[in-house]
N, C-alpha and C positions, 0 to 999 in steps of 0.2 A: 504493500500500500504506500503511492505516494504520500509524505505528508510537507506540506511547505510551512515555513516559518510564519507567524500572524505578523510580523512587518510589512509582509509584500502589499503591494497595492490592492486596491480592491477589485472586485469579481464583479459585473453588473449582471442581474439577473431582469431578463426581461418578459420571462412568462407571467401568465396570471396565475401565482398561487401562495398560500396564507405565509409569514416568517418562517414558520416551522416546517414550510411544504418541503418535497423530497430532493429537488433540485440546491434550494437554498441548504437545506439541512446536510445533504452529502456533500457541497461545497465546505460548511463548518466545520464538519466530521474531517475534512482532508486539511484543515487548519490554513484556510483562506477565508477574507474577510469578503464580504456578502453586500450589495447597495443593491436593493428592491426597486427596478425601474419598468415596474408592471403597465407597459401600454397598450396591452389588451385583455380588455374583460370578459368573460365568457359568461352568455346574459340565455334567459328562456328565447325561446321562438316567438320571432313576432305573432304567428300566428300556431298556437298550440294544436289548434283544430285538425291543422292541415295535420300535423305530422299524427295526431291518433287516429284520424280516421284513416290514413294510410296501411298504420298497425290492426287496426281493426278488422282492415281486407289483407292482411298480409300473406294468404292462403292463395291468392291469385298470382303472387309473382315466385319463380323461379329462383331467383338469385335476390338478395340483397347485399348488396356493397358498401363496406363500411370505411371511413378514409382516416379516422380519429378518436382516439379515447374518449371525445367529448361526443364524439354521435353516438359512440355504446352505451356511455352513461345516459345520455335523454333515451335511449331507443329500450333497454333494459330496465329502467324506471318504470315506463307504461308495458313491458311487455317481457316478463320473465324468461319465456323460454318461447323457441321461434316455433311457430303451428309445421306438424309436420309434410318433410315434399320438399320446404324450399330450403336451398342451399347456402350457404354464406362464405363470405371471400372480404378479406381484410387486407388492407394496403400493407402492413408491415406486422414484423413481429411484437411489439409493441401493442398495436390494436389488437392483434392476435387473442394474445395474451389477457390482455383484459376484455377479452368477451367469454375466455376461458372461464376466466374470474368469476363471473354471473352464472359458468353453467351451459355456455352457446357452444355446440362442436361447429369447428372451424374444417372448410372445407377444401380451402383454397389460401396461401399467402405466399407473394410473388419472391424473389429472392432477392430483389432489390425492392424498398421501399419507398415506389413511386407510383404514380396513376399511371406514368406508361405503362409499365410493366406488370400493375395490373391488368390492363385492358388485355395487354398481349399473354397474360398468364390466361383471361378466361375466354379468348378468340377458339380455345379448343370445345370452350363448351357453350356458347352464347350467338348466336345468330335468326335470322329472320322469325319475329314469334317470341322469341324469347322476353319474358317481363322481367323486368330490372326494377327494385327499391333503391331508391340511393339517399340514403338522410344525411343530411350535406351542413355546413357552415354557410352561416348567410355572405361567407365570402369566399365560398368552394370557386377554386379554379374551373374552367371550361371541360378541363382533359378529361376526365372520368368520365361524364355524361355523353360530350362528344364521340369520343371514341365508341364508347358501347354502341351508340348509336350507329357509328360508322358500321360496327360490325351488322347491323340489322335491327339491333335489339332494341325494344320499348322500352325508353327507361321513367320512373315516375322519381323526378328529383323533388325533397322535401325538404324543406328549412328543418335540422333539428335543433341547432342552437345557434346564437349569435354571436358574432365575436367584435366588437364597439371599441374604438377607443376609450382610453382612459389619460387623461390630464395630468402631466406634470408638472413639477415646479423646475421650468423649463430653467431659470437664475442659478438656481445651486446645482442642476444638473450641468450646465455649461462651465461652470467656476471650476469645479470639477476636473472637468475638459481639460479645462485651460492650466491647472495645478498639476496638470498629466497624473493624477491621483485613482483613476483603473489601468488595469493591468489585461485586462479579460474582457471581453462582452458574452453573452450566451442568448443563443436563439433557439425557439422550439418552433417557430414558424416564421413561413414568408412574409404573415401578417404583421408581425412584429417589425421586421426589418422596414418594411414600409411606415409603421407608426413613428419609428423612431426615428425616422429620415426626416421625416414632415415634422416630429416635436423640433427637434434640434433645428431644422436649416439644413442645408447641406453643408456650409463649411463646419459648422460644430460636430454634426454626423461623419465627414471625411477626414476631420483630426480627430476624432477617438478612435477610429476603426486603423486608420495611419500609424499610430501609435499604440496598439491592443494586443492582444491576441484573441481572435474572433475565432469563435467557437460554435458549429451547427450541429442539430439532433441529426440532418438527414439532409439526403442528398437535392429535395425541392426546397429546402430552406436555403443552402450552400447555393443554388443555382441565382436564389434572389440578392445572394450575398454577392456574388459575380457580376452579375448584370450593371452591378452598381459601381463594377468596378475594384471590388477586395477579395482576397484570395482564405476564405475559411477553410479550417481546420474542423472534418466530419467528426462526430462523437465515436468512440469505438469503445467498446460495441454501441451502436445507435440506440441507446435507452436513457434514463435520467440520470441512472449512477454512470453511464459511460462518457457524458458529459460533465460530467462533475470528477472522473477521473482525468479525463483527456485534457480537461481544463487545468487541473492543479498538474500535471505535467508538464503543461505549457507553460503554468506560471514557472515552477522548477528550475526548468531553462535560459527562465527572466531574471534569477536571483544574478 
């Protein structure tokens, strides 16, 4: 077990979850200090309705495709176990895992954790006819729905949860910046990387990330990280403690 010095600079965590959550908490655990820069909040569905009466007919579709711990959690709230027939297929081992959790037998998880490679994991069993669930982020990317579609298949995409901004105290977050006082940034989604672009500005966003070590759960997070231009460091293993390892490594190397 790495463990680094409590001198080093600080870690930003930018998931939404409580101080004690698992990310912050296995960061502590590896004797790295912790700055909570939660700019997205995982909120109900705008529209609850849709997503249970979806579950309610959930015997008419074949597949349902899950992209995130946060659609297993809304979808296994209303609906413990899946009505028998239809099949389920999880973006990663992570999602996997926590539909295990509840009880779901998993049918299908791609060996990279992307919607490409779901689509192309389930192109062997999914075409013309085929009905598709897909309980999605009010800020689900295109790819999953599109693709399936590409392959033939019906898919009925449903809001299961939302994920909002949340408001910083952009002042101390910049001061910060500018004291070059993190060391690390940590992303568990693309959604993140974009909030935190927009709170900052881009030049407070390109000197923290200039100056960090930036750190992704998974390879569509890594890709938003790129796009923007910086070169992240994937978690290994892609989970929450393997970001919180990879990360205090990284700091390691900082000392």
């Amino acid at each position: 077990m790495t463990i680094v010095h409590k001198s080093q600079k600080s870690v930003v965590v930018t998931r939404d979850e409580p101080d004690d959550g698992p990310l912050s908490r296995g960061l502590r655990e590896l004797g790295l200090r912790v700055l909570a820069w939660p700019v997205i909040k995982i909120s109900p569905p705008e529209n609850a309705l849709a997503l249970e009466e979806a579950l309610v007919n959930a015997r008419q579709f074949d597949w349902v495709t899950f992209a995130s711990q946060h659609a297993v959690a809304a979808v296994t709230a209303r609906l413990p176990s899946p009505p028998p027939g239809i099949r389920v297929a999880a973006v990663g081992r992570r999602t996997a895992e926590a539909l295990q959790d509840q009880g779901w037998h998993v049918d299908l998880v791609p060996e990279e954790a992307t919607a490409e490679a779901l689509v192309k994991a389930l192109s062997s069993f999914v075409g013309a006819g085929t009905q598709v669930l897909f309980p999605a982020s009010s800020r689900a990317l295109p790819t999953l729905a599109a693709g399936l579609r590409k392959l033939g298949a019906t898919v009925q995409e449903v809001e299961a949860y939302r994920a909002e901004a949340t408001p910083l105290n952009i002042d101390d977050c910049r001061e910060l910046i500018d004291r070059e006082a993190i060391g690390a940034v940590t992303f568990t989604s693309p959604s993140a990387v974009t909030e935190l672009d927009q709170a900052l500005g881009d030049a407070h966003f390109d000197r923290l990330l200039s100056r960090s070590a930036i750190v992704a759960l998974g390879p569509t997070t890594g890709r938003a990280l790129s796009e923007r231009g910086h070169s992240p460091v994937l978690a290994d293993p892609q989970t929450l403690q393997g970001l919180a390892a990879t990360t205090a490594r990284l700091m390691q190397n900082r000392v």
